[in-house]
GURO-732551 format. One record per residue (C-alpha): residue in three letters; x negated, y negated, z negated. Coordinates in steps of 0.05 Angstrom, whole numbers, plus 5000, padded with zeros to 4 digits. Example, Ala and Ser with C-alpha at 12.3 -4.5 7.8 and 13.67 -1.06 7.14 Angstrom:
BEGIN
R_rest_u_v_w
R_ALA_4754_5090_4844 $
R_SER_4727_5021_4857 $
This chain:
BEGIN
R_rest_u_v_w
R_UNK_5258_7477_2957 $
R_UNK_5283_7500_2892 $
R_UNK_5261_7573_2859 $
R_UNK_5333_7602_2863 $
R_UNK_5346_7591_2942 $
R_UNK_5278_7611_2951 $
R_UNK_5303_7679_2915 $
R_UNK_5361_7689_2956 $
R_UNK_5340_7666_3030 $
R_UNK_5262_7698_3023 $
R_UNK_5274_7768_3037 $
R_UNK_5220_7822_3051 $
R_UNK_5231_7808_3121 $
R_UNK_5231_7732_3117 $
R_UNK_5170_7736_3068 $
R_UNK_5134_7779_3122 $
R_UNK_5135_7727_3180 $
R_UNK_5112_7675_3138 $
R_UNK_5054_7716_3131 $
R_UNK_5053_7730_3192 $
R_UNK_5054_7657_3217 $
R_UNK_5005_7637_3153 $
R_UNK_5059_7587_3120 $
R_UNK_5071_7640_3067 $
R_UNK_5023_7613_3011 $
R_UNK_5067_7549_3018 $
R_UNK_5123_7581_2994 $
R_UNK_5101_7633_2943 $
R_UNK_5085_7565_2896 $
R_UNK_5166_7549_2904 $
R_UNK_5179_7624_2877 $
R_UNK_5147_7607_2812 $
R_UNK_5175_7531_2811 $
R_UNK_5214_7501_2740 $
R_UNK_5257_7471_2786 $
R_UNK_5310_7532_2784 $
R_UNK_5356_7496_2838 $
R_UNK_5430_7521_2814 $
R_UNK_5461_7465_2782 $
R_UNK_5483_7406_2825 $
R_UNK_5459_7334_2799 $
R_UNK_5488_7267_2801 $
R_UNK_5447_7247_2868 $
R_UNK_5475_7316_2890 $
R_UNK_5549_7308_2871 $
R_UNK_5541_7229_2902 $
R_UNK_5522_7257_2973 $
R_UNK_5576_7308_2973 $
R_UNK_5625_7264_2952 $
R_UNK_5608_7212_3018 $
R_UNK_5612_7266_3070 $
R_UNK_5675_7277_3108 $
R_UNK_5660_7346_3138 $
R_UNK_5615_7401_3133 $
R_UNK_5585_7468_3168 $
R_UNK_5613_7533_3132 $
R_UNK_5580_7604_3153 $
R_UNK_5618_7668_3133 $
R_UNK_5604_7740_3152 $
R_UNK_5654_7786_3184 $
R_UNK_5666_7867_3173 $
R_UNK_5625_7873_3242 $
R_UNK_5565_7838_3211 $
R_UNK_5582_7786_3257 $
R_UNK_5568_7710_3226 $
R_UNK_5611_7651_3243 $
R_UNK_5611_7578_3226 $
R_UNK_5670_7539_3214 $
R_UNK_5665_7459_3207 $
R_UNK_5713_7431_3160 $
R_UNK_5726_7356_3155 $
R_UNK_5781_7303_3123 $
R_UNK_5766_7237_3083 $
R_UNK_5707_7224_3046 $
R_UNK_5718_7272_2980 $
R_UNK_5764_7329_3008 $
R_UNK_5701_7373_2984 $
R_UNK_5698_7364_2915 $
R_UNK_5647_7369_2853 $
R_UNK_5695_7413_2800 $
R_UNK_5636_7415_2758 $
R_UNK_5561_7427_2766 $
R_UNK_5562_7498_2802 $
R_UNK_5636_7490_2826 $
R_UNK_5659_7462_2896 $
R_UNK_5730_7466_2926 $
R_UNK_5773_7434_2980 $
R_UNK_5843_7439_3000 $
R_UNK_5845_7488_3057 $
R_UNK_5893_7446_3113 $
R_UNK_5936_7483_3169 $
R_UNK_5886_7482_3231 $
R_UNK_5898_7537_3296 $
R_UNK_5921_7599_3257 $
R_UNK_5865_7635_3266 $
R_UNK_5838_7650_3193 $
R_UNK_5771_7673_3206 $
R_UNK_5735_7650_3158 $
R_UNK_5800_7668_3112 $
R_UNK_5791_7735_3140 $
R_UNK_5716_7747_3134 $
R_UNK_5721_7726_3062 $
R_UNK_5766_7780_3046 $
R_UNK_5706_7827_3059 $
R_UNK_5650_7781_3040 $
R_UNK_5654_7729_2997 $
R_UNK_5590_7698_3018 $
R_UNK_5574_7630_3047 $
R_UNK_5523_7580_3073 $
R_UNK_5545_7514_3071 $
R_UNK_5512_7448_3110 $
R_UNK_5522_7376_3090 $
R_UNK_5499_7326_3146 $
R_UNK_5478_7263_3144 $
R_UNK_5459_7243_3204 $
R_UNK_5449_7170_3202 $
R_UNK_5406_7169_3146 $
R_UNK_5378_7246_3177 $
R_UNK_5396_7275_3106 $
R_UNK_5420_7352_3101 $
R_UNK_5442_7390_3046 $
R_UNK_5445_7469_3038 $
R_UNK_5484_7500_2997 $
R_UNK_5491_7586_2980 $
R_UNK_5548_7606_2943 $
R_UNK_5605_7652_2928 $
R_UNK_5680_7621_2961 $
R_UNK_5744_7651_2936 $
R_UNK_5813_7643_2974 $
R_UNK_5873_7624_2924 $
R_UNK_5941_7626_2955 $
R_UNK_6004_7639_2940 $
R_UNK_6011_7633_2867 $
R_UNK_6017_7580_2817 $
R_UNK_5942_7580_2805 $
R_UNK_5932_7573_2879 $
R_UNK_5992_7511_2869 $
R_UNK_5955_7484_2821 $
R_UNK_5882_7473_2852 $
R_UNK_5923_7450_2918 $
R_UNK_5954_7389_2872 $
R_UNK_5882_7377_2840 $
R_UNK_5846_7382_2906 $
R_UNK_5887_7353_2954 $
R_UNK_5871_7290_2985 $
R_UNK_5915_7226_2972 $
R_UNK_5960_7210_3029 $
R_UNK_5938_7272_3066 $
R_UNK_5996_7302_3111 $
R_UNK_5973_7359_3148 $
R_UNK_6006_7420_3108 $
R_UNK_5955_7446_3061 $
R_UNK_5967_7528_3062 $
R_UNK_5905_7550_3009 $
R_UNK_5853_7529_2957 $
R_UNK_5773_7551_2964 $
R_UNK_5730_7548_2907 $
R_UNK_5661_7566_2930 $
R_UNK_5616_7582_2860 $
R_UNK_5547_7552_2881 $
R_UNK_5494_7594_2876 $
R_UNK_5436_7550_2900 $
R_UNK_5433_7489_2942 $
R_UNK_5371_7459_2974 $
R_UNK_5349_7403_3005 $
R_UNK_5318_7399_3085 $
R_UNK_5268_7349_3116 $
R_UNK_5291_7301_3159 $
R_UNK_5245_7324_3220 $
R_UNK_5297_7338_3287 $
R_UNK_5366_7310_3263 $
R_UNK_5378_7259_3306 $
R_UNK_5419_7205_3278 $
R_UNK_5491_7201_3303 $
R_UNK_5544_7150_3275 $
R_UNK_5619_7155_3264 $
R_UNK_5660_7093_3291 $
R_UNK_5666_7065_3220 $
R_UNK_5593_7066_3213 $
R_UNK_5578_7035_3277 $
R_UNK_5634_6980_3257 $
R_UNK_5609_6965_3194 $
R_UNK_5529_6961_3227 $
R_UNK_5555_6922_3289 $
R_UNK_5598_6866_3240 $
R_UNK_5544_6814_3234 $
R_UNK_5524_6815_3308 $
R_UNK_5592_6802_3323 $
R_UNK_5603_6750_3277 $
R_UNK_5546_6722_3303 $
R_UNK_5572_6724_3371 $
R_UNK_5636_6694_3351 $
R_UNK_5601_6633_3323 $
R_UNK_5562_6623_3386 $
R_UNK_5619_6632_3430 $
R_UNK_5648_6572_3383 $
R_UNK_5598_6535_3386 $
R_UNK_5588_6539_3462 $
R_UNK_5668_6518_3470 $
R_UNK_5644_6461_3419 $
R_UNK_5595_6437_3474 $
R_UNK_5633_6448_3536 $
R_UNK_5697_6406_3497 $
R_UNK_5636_6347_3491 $
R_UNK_5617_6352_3567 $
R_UNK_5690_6344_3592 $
């Protein structure tokens, strides 16, 4: 874990049930680490690129959290620049909560999953909403996915404030059709040559 999430997610509270539950003179060694945590790296920038959705949290006027999951092609999020993120927002059910809830907190938790390979990435940062301008225009054109139809009505740019990465332990692996194709390709090629073959040797018997 990197000093700066440890900064923002270890409050008094927090701090006082690790103490409470002895795993808090693990974590008082990551409050003094070099490794600041705030800046995303190339291995960082790689993994975000290859996902094609993630987990957003937001926090209404109520106090109340919610969790949106956002997805499109591989690369709708994108790496602006070390400590920037930002993906064109598409038309979904009109409901704009998140939208909404950013208005009054611009706050959010972000999770990356990779479930095959039981990866997940966490990410704290700041999101801002840009619509209906020709700044807004602009970041839609930049961000915008080739080819992508659904009507795009906004632009998010979330400033990353730390990021942080979990342990595999309890993410079961899950795969997306296009992964099971591509691991299931040489058992059925495999099967196609024996079903060949085995027409090869009936053709001899006859």
């Amino acid at each position: 874990m990197s000093r700066r999430f440890a900064e923002l997610a270890f409050t008094p509270q927090v701090k006082e049930q690790q103490q409470q539950h002895g795993s808090r003179h693990l974590y008082e060694r990551v409050e003094t680490s070099d490794q600041l945590g705030d800046k995303l790296g190339e291995f960082e920038r790689e993994f975000i690129g290859e996902r094609d959705g993630f987990y957003m949290a937001s926090t209404s006027e109520t106090g109340w959290p919610y969790v949106q999951y956002r997805g499109g092609e591989p690369g709708f999020l994108c790496v602006i620049d070390e400590r920037t993120l930002g993906f064109a927002d598409l038309r979904g059910n009109k409901q704009y909560i998140s939208v909404g809830n950013l208005q009054h907190d611009d706050r959010v938790a972000l999770f990356l999953m990779d479930y095959p390979n039981q990866r997940r990435l966490k990410i704290l940062g700041r999101a801002k909403v840009h619509e209906g301008d020709a700044e807004a225009q602009r970041l839609i054109a930049a961000l915008k996915v080739k080819g992508e139809t659904t009507p795009t009505e906004r632009a998010i740019v979330i400033h990353v404030e730390a990021f942080d990465w979990n342990c595999p332990q309890h993410i079961t692996p899950r795969y997306t059709q296009a992964e099971l194709a591509e691991a299931l390709e040489p058992m059925r090629r495999k099967m196609a040559d024996l079903e060949a073959e085995n027409a090869r040797l009936k053709a001899m018997l006859k």
